[in-house]
C-alpha positions in Angstrom: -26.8 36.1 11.6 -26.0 39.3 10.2 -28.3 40.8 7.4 -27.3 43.7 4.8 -29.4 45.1 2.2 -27.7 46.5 -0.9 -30.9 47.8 -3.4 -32.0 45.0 -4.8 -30.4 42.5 -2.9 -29.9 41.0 0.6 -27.0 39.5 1.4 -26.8 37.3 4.9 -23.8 36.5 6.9 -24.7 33.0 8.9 -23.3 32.2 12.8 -20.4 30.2 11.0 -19.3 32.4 8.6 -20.9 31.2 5.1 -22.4 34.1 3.1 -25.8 33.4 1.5 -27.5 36.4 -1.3 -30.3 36.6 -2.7 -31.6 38.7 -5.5 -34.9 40.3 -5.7 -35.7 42.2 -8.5 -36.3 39.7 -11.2 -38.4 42.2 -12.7 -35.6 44.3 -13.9 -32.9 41.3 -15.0 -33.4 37.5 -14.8 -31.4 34.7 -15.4 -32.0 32.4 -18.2 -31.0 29.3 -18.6 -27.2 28.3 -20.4 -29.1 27.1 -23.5 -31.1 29.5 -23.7 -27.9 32.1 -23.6 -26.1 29.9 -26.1 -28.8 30.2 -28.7 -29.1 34.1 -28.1 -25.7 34.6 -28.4 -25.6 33.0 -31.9 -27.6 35.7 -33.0 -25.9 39.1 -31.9 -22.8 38.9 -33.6 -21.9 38.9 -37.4 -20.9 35.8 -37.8 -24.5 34.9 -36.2 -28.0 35.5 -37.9 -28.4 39.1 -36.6 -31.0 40.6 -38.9 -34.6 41.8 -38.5 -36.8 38.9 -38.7 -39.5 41.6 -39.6 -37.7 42.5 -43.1 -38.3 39.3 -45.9 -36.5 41.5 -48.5 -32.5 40.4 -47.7 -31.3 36.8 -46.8 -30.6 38.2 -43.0 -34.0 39.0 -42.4 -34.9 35.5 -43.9 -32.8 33.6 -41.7 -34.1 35.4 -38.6 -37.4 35.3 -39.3 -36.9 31.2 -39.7 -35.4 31.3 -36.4 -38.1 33.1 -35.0 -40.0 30.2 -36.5 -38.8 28.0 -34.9 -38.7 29.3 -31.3 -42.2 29.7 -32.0 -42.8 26.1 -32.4 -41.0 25.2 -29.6 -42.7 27.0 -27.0 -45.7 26.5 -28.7 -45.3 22.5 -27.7 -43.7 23.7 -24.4 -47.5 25.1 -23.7 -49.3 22.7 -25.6 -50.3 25.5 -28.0 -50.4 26.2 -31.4 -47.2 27.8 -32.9 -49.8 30.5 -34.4 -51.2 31.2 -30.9 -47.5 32.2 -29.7 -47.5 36.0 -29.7 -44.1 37.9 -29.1 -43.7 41.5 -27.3 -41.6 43.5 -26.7 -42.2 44.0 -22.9 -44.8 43.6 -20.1 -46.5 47.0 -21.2 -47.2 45.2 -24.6 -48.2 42.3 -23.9 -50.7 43.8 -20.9 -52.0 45.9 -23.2 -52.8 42.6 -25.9 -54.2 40.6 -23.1 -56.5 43.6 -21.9 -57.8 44.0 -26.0 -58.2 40.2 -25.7 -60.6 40.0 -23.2 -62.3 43.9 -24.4 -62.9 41.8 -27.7 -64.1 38.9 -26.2 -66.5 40.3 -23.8 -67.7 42.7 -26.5 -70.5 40.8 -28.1 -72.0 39.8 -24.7 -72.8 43.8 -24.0 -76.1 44.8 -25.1 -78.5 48.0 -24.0 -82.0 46.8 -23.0 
């Protein structure tokens, strides 16, 4: 078996010719699943509901923002959580930096000076 590493990936040629990949660096791009696409995609183009879910003062932020709802909700019962308890980031930085505060704020009350 012949291996060949190409950045991020390794690609292995087997005894009887088959060629096998694999990709490692899920932290840059990952896959996501078709439906998960298909709903994306309905919202990046013009004839989709493109606009700032953030901005209730047009009917495009309205329609995002009910979107956003409802993604909300569903991976809120995908975790058994509340759909309030479902926070959004923008990126791992983000959201390490709201778990650290969590736990800062959580952990706060217990200090005291003796």
């Amino acid at each position: 078996m012949d291996r060949i590493w190409t950045g991020n990936a390794i690609a292995a040629v087997l005894d009887d010719g088959r060629r096998m990949t694999a990709y490692l660096d899920y932290a840059a791009t990952t896959p996501v699943d078709a439906r998960v696409a298909a709903r994306l995609a309905e919202c990046l183009t013009v004839e989709g509901n493109f606009g700032n879910p953030g901005s209730s003062s047009h009917d495009f932020g309205d329609a995002a923002s009910g979107l956003v709802a409802t993604a909300r909700a569903q991976v809120a019962a995908a975790v058994g959580a509340e759909a309030e308890e479902v926070i959004w980031t923008s990126g791992a930085t983000e959201a390490n930096n709201l778990a650290l505060f969590g736990v800062a704020n959580y952990i706060a009350p217990m200090r005291h000076m003796a």
